[in-house]
N, C-alpha and C positions, 0 to 999 in steps of 0.2 A: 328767350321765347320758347325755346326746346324743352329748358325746364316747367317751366308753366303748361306745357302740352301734358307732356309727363306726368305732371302734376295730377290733372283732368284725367287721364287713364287707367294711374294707376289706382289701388284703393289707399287710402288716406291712412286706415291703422295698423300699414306696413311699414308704414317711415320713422326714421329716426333725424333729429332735428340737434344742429348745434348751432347756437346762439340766433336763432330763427331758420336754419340754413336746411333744408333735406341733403342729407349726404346718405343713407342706408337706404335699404329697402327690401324688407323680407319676403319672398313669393307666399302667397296665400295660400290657407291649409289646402283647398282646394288641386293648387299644382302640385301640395307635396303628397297628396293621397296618391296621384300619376304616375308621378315620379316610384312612390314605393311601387304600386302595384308593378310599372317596367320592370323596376329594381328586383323584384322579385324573379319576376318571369325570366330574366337574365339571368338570375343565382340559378334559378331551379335548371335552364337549360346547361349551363355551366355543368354543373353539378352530371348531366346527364352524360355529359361531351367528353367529361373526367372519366365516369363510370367504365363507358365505352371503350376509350382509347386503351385504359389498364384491362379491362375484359378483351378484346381484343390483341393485345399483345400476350396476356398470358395464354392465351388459348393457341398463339403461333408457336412459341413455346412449347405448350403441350404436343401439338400436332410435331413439330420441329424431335422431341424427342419419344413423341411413338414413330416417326421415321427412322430416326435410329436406331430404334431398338430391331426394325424388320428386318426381310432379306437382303444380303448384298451389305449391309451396315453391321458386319460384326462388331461386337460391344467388349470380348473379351482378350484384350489387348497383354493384359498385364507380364504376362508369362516373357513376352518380348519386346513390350513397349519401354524402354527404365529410363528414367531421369538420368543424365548425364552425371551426378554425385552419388546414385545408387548402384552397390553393385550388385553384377547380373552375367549374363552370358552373354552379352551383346560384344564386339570385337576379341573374340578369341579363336583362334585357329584348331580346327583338328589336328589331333599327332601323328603328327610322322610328315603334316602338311608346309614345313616353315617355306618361308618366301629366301630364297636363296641367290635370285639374280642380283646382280649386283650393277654398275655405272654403264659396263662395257654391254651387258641387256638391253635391246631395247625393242617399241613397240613396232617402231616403225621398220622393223627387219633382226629382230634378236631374236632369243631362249622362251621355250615355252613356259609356261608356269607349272611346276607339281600340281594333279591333280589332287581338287580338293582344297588348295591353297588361297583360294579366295573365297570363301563360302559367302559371303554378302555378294558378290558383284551376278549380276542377271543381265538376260538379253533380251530387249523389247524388238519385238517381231509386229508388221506392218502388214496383216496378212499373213503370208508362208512367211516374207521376206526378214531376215535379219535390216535392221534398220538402227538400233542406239545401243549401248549400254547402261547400264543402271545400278543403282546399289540398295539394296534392304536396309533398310534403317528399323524396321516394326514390323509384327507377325502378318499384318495386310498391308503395309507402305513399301515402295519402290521411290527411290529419290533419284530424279534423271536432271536430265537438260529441257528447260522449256523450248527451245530450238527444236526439238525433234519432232513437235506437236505443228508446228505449223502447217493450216491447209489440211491436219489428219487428226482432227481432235474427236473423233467420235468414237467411243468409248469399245465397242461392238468391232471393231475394226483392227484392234491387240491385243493381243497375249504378251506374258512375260515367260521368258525359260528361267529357270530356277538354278541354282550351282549345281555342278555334277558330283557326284561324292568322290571318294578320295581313291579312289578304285576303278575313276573314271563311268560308273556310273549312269546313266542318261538321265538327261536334266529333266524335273519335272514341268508341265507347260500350264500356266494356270489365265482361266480368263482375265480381263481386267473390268473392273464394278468401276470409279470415276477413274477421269485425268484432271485435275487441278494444278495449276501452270499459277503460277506467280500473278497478281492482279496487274504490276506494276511492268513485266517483262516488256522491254522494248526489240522486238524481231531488227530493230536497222540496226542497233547498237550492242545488243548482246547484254545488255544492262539487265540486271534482275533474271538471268538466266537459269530457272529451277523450276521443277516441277514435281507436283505429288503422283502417284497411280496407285491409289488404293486396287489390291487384289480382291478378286471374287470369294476364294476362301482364304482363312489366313493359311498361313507356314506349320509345318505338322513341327512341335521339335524336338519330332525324335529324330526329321532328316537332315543329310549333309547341309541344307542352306542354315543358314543364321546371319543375324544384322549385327551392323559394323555399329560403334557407339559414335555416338553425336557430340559434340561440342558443349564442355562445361560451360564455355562463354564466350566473348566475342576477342579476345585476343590468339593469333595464333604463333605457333612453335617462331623462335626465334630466326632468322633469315642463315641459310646456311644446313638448316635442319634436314637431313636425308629421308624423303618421303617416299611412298610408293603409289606407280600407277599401269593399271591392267585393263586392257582388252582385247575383242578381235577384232581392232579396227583394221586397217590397209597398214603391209609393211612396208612401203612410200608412198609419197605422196600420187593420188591418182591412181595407186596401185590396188591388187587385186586385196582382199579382206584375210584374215590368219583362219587357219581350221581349230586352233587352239587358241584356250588365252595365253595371251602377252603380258610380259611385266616388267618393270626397269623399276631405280630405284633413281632420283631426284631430287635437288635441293630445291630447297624454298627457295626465291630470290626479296631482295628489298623491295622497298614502292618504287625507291629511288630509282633502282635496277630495273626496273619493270617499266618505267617512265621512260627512261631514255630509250628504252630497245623499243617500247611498243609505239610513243606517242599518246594523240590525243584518242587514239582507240580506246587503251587502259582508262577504265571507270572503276578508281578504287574503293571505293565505298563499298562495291557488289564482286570486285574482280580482286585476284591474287595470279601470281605468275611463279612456275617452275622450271628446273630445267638448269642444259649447262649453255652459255652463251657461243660454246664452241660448237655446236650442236650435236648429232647423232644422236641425242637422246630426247625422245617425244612423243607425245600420243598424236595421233592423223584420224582422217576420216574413218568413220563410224565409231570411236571412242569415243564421240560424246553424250555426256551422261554418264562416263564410270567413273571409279572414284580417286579421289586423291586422298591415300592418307597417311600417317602420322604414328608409329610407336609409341604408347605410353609405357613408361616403365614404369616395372614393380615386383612382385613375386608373380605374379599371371601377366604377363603383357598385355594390353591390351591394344588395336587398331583405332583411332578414334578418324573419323571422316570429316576432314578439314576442306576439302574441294569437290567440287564435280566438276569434269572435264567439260570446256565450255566451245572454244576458239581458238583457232593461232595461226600466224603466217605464215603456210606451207607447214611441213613436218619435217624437225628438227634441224631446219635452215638453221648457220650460223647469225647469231644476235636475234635470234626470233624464240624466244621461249615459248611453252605452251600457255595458256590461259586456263583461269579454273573458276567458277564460282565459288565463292567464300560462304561456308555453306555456317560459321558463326553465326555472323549480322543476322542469316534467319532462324532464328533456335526458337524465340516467339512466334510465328507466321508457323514454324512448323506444326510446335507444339499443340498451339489452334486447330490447326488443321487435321492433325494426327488426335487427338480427343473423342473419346465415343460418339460428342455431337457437334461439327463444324457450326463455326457461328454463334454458339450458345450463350458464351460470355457476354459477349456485345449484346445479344438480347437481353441477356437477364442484369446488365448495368442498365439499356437502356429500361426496362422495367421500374430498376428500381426508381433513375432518376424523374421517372414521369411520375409513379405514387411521393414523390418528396416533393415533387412540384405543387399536386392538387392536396396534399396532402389536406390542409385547412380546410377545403370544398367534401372531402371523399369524409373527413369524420366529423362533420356539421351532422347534429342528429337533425332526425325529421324535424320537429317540432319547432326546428329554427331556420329552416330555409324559407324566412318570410326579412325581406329588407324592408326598412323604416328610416324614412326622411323626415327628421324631428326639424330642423331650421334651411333656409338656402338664405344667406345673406349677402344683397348684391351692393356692390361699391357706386352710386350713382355715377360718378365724376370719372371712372373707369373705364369707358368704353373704347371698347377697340376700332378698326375700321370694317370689323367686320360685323359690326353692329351687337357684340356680347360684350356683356361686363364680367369683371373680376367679380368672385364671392368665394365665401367660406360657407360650405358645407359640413352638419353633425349630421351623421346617418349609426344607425344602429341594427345587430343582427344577433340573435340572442341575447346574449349580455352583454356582448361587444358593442363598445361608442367607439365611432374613428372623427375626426374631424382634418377636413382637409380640402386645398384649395381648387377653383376651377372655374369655366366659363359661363355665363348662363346669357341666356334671351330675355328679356322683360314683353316681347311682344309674340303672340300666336306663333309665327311664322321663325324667328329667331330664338325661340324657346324649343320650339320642334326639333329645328336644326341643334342645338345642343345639349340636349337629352342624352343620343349613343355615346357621344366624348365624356357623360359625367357621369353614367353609368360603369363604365368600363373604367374611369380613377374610384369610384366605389368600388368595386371590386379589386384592384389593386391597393386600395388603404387596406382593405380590411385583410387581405392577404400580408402587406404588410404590418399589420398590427397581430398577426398571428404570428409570424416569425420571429417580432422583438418580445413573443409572450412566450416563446421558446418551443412551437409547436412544429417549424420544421427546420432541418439539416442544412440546408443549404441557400444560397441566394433567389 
């Protein structure tokens, strides 16, 4: 009875008939003039929603690096910015400055350091107040502790002192332009513990300061390694701050080593542990944020910064080493961040992946942003419970045919209703027929 209603409604030189039987039925040129015309208005706003999204991003871009290039974002890095494999002046000591303390040194009540002997490590001031240490890593970068930013992150509110020269010197005091703290730093846990603070001006170099060298990669000095660490934190624990910097020298301990003394505190991933298990040798309050590092040898020695001073259980307790961030794991995160324009890359991937996306829509010439619905052929016998039937669809858009399958309505109200869902697989074939035709890169 259903088909014989059917019958009565629909027009007659739609059907296709097997051995008397209607099983097809093609929608009328009439629906597929509709169908194009939608088909169209979709391509063309498509097309506009493309346009937009890449104008729009490249314009953030744009704006993104005339901010870098303005005040406060110096651009000209290179003199002290160097790739870890390039060499440069970064971790080399002035003469006459060597680092001479040795085990029995230490920060937490030992030998002063030679003036001049750390020319990277800096004091972040809180106000007047001395508050962290820090180490230059680049002619405007300071590499601290993210711990010291908490509750004080407003940029306006520190300065950095500079190393004194080797003649003792006064430090110079420079403003600080951002503080950028690790996105991922957890304050309960000390996890991801590091922070950037780009300086107002960069580093002059002709003076005593200069930056320590960074990490070719993510492996460090073997466990056992004799490191160094300086500042003028407290020479005990609770006690009063050094007038000078402090310096001892340190071995690296194992994970293993580090696990048992520290527990479920140590997060190895982001953490590394120094120090001797018998203690008296350690950094304590207000050291953190200085550096921990590492001799390379060679014919110029170089410093390379393998830690910043992060945590530890009291200062120089026995079986309590100090903690350090592992300033490897972030040589990417820094590098990012240390670049003439924070952020950039990520924009300019995402750029590119949005023009590969509309690719097919953005180089459609004009004269072909018009869709055409040559056939819809609907399966009688098909129908769903939601009252649409299966069909095959050929649609065309310049010289491109796609055919491909989808739902349709055979009545006013069920036709309406699946119009946006066949539209939108129209635009998906023909995207897809653009990609097996070799027009874009990616999926």
């Amino acid at each position: 009875m259903l088909l014989a209603v059917l019958l009565l409604l629909l027009p007659m030189p739609g059907l296709r008939t097997a051995l008397g039987h209607p099983l097809y039925m093609r929608l009328p040129p009439s629906t597929l003039q509709v169908l194009s015309a939608q088909g169209t208005q979709v391509l063309q706003a498509a097309r506009r929603n493309a346009q937009w999204a890449v104008m729009s991003l490249a314009m953030e871009i744009q704006h993104r690096l005339h901010g870098c290039q303005g005040p406060g974002h110096p651009r000209h890095l290179a003199s002290f910015l160097q790739e870890p494999s390039e060499p440069g002046p970064c971790g080399e000591r002035l003469p006459g400055a060597a680092n001479v303390t040795r085990a029995h040194g230490r920060i937490v009540g030992g030998s002063a350091a030679p003036p001049g002997a750390w020319p990277w490590l800096v004091r972040l001031r809180l106000g007047r107040q001395p508050l962290c240490g820090g180490v230059l890593v680049a002619a405007s970068w300071v590499l601290t502790a993210a711990h010291c930013f908490v509750g004080a992150s407003n940029e306006l509110l520190w300065t950095v002192a500079l190393a004194e020269g080797p003649r003792g010197e006064q430090a110079e005091e420079v403003p600080v332009n951002r503080i950028l703290p690790h996105p991922k730093f957890d304050p309960q846990t000390f996890h991801n513990d590091l922070a950037l603070v780009q300086l107002w001006t960069p580093v002059s170099p002709a003076g005593p300061a200069r930056p320590v060298c960074l990490p070719r990669g993510p492996p460090e000095p073997p466990a056992g390694t004799p490191c160094s660490i300086a500042g003028w934190g407290a020479l005990f624990e609770d006690g009063p701050e050094a007038e000078a910097v402090r310096e001892a020298r340190v071995p690296l301990l194992s994970e293993d080593t580090c696990r048992r003394a520290l527990g479920p505190g140590l997060r190895p991933s982001s953490m590394l542990c120094a120090g001797y298990l018998a203690g008296g040798v350690d950094s304590c309050q207000g050291d953190s944020g200085g550096p921990l590092t590492c001799s390379e040898p060679g014919p110029r020695p170089r410093e390379v910064l393998f830690g910043v001073t992060s945590w530890g259980d009291g200062c120089g307790e026995p079986g309590k080493p100090g903690v350090y961030t592992r300033v490897a794991v972030f040589k990417d995160w820094l590098q990012e961040q240390m670049s003439d324009c924070p952020g950039m890359k990520a924009l300019q991937q995402r750029l590119a992946a949005l023009q590969r996306a509309h690719a097919w829509l953005l180089q459609l010439p004009s004269e072909h942003l018009a869709m055409d619905f040559h056939e819809v052929l609907a399966d009688l016998g098909s129908k769903t419970l939601t009252g649409l039937f299966r069909a095959w669809v050929r649609a065309g858009l310049g010289d491109r045919r796609v055919v491909f399958p989808g739902l349709v309505g055979l009545e006013p109200a069920t036709l309406a209703r699946s119009l946006p869902r066949l539209l939108v697989q129209a635009l998906q074939a023909f995207r897809s027929a653009a990609l097996a035709e070799g027009e874009l890169e990616g999926p």
